[in-house]
C-alpha positions in Angstrom: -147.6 0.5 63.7 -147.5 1.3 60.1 -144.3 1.2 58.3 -142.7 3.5 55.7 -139.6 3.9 53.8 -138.4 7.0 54.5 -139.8 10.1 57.5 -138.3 13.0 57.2 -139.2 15.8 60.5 -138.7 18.9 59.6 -138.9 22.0 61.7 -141.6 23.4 59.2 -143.1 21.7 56.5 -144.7 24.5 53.4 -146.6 22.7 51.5 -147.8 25.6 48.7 -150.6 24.1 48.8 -153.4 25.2 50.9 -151.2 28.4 50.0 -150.1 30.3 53.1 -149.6 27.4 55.2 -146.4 26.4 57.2 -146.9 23.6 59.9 -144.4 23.6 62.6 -142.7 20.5 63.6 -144.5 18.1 61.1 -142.8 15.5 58.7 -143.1 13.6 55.1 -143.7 10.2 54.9 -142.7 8.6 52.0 -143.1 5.4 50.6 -142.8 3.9 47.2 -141.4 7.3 46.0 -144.3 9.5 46.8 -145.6 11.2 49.7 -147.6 9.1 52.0 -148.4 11.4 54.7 -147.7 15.5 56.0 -148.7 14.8 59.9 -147.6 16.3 62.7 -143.8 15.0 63.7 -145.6 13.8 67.2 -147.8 11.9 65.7 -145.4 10.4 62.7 -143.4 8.9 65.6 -145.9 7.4 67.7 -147.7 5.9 64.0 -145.4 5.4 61.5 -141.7 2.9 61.6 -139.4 4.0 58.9 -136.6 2.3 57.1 -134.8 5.9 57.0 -135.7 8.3 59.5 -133.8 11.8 58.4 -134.3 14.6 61.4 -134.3 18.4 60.0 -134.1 20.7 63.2 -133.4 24.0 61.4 -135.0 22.9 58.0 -137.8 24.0 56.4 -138.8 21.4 53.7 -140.7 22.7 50.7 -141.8 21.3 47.2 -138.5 20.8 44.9 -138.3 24.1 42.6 -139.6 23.6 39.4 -137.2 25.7 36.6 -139.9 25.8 33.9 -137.8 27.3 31.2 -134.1 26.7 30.6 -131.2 25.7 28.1 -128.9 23.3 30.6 -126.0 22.8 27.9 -125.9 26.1 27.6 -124.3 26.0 30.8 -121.1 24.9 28.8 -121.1 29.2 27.7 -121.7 30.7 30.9 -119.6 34.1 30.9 -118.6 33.4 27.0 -120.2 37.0 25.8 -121.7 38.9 28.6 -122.9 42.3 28.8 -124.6 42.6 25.2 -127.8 43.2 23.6 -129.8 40.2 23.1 -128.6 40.0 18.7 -125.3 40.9 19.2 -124.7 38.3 21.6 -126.4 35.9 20.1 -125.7 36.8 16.2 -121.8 37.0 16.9 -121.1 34.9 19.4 -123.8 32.7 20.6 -124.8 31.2 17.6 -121.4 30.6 16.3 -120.1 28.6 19.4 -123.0 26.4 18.8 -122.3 26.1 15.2 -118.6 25.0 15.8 -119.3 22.8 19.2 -122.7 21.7 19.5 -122.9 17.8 19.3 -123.9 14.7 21.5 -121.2 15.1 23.7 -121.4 18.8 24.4 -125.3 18.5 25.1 -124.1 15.6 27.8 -121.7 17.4 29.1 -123.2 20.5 29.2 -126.4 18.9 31.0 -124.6 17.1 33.7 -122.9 20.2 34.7 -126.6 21.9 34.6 -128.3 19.2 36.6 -125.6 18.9 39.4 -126.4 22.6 39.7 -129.7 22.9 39.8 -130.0 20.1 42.2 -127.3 21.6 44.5 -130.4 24.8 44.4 -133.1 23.0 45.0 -134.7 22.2 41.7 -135.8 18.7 41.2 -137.4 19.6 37.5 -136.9 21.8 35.2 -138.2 22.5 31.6 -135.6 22.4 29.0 -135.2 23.8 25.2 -132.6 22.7 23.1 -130.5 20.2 20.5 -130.3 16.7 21.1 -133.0 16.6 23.5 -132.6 12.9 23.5 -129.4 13.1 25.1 -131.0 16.1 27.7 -133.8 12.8 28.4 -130.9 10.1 29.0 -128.8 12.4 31.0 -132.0 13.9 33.4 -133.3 10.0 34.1 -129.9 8.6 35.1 -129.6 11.4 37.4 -132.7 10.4 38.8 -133.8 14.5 37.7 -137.1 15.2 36.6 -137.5 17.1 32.8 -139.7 18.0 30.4 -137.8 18.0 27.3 -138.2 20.5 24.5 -138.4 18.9 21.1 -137.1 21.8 19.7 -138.2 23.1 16.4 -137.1 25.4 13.9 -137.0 26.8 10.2 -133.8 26.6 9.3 -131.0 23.9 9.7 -129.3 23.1 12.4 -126.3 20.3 13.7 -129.5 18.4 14.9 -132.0 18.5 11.8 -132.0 19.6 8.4 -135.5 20.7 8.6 -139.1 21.5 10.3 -140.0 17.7 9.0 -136.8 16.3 10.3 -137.2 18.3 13.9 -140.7 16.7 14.4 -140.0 13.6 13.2 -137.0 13.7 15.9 -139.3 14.8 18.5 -141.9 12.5 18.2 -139.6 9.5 18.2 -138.9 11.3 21.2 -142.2 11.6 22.7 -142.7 8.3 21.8 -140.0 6.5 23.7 -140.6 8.3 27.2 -144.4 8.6 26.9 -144.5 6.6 30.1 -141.6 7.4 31.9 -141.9 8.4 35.5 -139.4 11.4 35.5 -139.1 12.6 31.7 -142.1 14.1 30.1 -142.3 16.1 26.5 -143.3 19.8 25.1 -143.1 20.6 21.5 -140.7 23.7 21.6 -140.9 25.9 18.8 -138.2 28.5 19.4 -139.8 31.8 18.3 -142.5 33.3 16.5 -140.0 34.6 14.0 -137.7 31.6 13.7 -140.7 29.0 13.5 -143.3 29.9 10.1 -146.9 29.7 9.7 -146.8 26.0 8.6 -144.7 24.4 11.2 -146.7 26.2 13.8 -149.5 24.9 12.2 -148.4 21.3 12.7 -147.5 21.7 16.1 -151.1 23.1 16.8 -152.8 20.0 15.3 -149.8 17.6 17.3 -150.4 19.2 20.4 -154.1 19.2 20.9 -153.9 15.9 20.1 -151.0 14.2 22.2 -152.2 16.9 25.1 -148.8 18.5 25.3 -147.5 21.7 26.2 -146.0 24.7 23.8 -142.6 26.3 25.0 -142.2 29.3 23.3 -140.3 32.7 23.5 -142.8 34.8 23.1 -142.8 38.7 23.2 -139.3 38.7 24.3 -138.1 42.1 23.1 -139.3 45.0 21.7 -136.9 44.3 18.4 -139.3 41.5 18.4 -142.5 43.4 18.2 -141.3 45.4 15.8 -139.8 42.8 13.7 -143.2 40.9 13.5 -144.9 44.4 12.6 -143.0 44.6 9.8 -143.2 41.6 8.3 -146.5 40.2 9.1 -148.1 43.3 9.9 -149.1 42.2 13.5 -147.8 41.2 17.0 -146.4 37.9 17.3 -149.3 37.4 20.1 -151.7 38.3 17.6 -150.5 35.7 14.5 -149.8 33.0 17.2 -153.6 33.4 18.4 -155.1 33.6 14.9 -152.8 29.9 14.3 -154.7 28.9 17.5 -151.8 28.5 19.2 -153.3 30.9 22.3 -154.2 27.9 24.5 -153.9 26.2 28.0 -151.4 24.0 25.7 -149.2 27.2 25.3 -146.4 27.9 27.8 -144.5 31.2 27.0 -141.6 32.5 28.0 -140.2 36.0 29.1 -143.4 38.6 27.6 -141.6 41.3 28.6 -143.7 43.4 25.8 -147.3 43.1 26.4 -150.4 45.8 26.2 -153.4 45.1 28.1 -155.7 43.7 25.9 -153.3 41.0 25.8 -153.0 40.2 29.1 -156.7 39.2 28.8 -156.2 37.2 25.8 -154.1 35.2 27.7 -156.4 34.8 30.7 -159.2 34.0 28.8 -157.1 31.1 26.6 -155.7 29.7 29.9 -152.0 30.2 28.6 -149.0 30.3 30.8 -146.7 32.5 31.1 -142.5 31.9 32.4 -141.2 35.0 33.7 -137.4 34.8 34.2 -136.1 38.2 35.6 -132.5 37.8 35.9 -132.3 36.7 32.5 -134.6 39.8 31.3 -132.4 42.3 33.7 -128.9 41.2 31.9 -130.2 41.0 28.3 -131.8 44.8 28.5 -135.2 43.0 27.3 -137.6 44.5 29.5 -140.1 44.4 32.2 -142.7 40.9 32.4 -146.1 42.3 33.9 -146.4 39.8 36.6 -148.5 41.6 38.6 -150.9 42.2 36.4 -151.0 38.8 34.7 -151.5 37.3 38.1 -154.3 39.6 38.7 -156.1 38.5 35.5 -156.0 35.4 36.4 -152.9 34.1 34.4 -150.5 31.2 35.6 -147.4 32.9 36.0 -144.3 30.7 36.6 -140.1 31.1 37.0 -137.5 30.2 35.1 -134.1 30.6 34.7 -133.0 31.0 31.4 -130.1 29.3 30.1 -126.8 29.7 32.4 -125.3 31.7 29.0 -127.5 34.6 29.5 -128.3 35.0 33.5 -125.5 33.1 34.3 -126.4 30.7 37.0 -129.4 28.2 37.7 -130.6 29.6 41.1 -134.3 29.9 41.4 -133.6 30.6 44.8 -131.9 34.1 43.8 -134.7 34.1 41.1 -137.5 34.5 43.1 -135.6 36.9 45.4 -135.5 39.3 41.8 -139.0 38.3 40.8 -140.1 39.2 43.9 -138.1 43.1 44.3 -138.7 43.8 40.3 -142.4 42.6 40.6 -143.0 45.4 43.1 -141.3 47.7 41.3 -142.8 47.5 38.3 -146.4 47.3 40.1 -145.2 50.3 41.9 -147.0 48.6 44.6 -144.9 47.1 47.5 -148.2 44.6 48.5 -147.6 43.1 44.8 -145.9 39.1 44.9 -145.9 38.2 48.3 -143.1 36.0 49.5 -146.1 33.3 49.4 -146.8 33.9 46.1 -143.5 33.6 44.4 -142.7 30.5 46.4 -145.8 29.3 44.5 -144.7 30.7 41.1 -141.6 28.5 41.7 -143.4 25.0 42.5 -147.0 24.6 41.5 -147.7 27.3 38.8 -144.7 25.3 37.4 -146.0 22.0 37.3 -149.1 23.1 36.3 -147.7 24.9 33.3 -145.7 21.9 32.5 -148.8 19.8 33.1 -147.5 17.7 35.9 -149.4 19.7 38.7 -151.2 16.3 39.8 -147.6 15.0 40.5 -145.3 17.4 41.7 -145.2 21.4 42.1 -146.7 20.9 46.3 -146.9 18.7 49.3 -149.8 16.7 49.6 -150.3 12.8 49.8 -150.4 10.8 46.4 -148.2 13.3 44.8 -144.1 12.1 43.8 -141.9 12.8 47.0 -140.4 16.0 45.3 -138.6 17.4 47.9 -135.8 20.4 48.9 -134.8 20.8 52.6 -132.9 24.6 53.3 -131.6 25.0 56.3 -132.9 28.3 58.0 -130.2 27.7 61.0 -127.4 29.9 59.6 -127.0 33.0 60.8 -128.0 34.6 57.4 -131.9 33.8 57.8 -131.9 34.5 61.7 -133.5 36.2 63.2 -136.5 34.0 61.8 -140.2 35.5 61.7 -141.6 33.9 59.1 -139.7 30.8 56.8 -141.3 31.4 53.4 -140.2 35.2 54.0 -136.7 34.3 54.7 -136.7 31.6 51.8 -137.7 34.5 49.6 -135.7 37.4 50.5 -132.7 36.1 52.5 -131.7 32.6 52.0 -129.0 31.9 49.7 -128.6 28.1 47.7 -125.7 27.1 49.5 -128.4 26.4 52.6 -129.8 23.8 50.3 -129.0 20.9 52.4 -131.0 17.8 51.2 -133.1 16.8 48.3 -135.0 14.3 46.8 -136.9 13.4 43.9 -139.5 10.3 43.4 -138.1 9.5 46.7 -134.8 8.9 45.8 -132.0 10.9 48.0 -130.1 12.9 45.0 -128.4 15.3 47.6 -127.1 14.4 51.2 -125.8 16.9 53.0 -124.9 19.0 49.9 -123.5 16.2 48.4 -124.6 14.6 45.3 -125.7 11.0 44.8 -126.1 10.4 41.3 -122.9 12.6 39.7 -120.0 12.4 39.9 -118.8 16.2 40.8 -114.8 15.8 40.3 -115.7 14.7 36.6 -117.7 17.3 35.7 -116.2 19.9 36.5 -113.2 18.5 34.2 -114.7 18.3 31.5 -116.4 21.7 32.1 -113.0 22.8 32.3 -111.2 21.3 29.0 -115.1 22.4 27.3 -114.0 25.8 29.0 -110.6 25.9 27.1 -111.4 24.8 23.9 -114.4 27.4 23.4 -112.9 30.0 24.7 -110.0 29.4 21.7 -112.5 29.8 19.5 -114.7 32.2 20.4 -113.8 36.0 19.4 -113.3 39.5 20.7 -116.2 41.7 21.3 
């Protein structure tokens, strides 16, 4: 009999990919962090001995959610300015916070309290854009979390860099310290076409096509943005990032909420991804992503959150629940993103727009034992006549039981390993006074 370290039986197994598949009464075998085996549970217990042997009767165990574009310290000014337009809220309040409080500590702080959350949802990566993304790296690996970290670029100067010189130079010492770590990877992050110029973009062209990583962008965010871009540069932002050749399976953007056609087959014939992230877009007034239609063309279409500031909470469970109702909605078409399809959006399409698809994003041997157990046993998701329906449209992340990443057990039972909850949430609370001090009227 073969021997393992850990079998986990689940009362389905979704794997993502083949798509559309959920095996009934199969389990995960894992050993030296990555999954060994999906087999049927009769025939994991007559083959296989495991050190750990973890029984799900009520579970079904998917691929950990991927969150491919957030801010996690924001999380430290969640519910500081809500209900305003996108400027507003950040001109007179957003920016100003982090001008006064953004340091090493708070980007700690403020990522601890982000990862403990988005591992008590189910995420076991997530793709992140903001200051000290060193400290975001250091703070995702001793949590045993799996990031991409943004190294964040802009024009102008910041607590973190004086300028777009300093920011690269800052990112690639960056790069170059985790190039072969097993959980953190690295994406040059530009912030926006209209924060980021011509030259600097220019740079990050010629850096990424060479080091082979990823672009996180906002992109097409708003329609202030659109017009913005007409104005000054006398085209789309989609338009000057293409003729920068910048349109590439390198580029990963966020929200496109403003897109014509034409463009949608620009991006499907550069291979570009795209992150939808509907609460965020709902909440902000910025409009309606195209998923539909993107998917249709052919374009990888992932989920994200946004930061906790502007949605306000971490939950791509909830998330694809919204992408799922808005994306009909806007099709007009109540066929449009299945329940199986947005499970996807959430996992592989993820991965793959992050470029880790060949370790994470599905369950299949080879691949990092990425995994989230939710428990479909509570009376909320029962009836039950099909799981990845019920994950979808019913469950909530508080039926997040159990979840693992590279094999390591980072929530038992809804409780965490690798943080310490009690001393987060008091410094959340004494970040929470201190802000809120400073921070003033709308």
């Amino acid at each position: 009999m073969a021997t393992v370290e850990t079998l986990i039986h689940a009362r389905w197994v979704i794997p993502v990919e083949p798509e559309r598949r959920v095996l009934e009464h199969h389990s995960v075998a894992v050993e030296d962090g990555r999954i060994h085996a999906v087999l049927p549970t009769a025939e994991a217990r007559r083959s296989l001995q495991a050190a750990t042997e973890i029984e799900l009767a009520d579970h079904a165990l998917i691929p950990g959610l991927v969150n491919a574009h957030t801010h996690t310290a924001m999380s430290l000014l969640r519910g500081l300015a809500d209900d305003l337009p996108l400027r507003e809220w950040l001109q007179q309040h957003v920016w100003p916070a982090e001008q006064r409080w953004v340091g090493e500590q708070f980007i700690h702080d403020g990522t601890q309290l982000a990862v403990a959350e988005m591992l008590r949802s189910g995420t076991t990566c997530f793709n992140d854009m903001y200051f000290f993304p060193e400290v975001t790296a250091r703070v995702a690996a001793d949590a045993g979390m799996r990031a991409c970290v943004g190294l964040i670029l802009l024009d102008f100067p910041t607590v973190y860099a004086e300028d777009a010189d300093q920011y690269l130079a800052k990112g690639l010492t960056l790069h170059d310290e985790y190039r072969h770590h097993p959980l953190v990877s690295c994406a040059f992050a530009p912030h926006a076409p209209y924060t980021v110029s011509d030259a600097p973009l220019q740079r990050v062209r010629v850096l990424a096509d060479e080091l082979d990583l990823p672009v996180h962008m906002h992109v097409h965010e708003t329609a202030d943005e659109i017009g913005q871009s007409l104005e000054r540069n006398g085209d789309r932002p989609l338009q000057r990032l293409q003729q920068l050749g910048l349109l590439s399976p390198n580029l990963v953007a966020v929200h496109m909420t403003q897109l014509e056609e034409e463009e949608i087959g620009r991006l499907a014939d550069a291979g570009s991804h795209v992150v939808h992230c509907p609460q965020s877009n709902l909440k902000l007034a910025s409009g309606w992503c195209p998923v539909a239609r993107l998917l249709e063309a052919g374009v990888n279409v992932a989920l994200g959150t946004d930061g906790a500031a502007s949605n306000n909470d971490l939950d791509l469970l909830g998330e694809m629940q919204s992408a799922a109702l808005i994306g009909k909605a806007v099709a007009a078409n109540a066929r449009a993103l299945p329940a199986w399809q947005v499970l996807r959006m959430a996992t592989l399409n993820g991965a793959r727009a992050l470029g880790l698809a060949a370790d994470t994003g599905s369950l299949e041997a080879g691949k990092w034992a990425d995994l989230c157990a939710i428990d479909l046993g509570a009376l909320e998701t029962r009836p039950l006549y099909d799981p990845v329906s019920q994950i979808v449209y019913a469950a909530g992340r508080e039926q997040v039981t159990d979840v693992w990443v590279a094999g390591q057990h980072l929530l038992r039972e809804r409780r965490l390993t690798t943080l310490d909850e009690a001393d987060i949430l008091v410094r959340a609370g004494h970040w929470q006074k201190d802000i809120a001090a400073s921070d003033p009227p709308p």
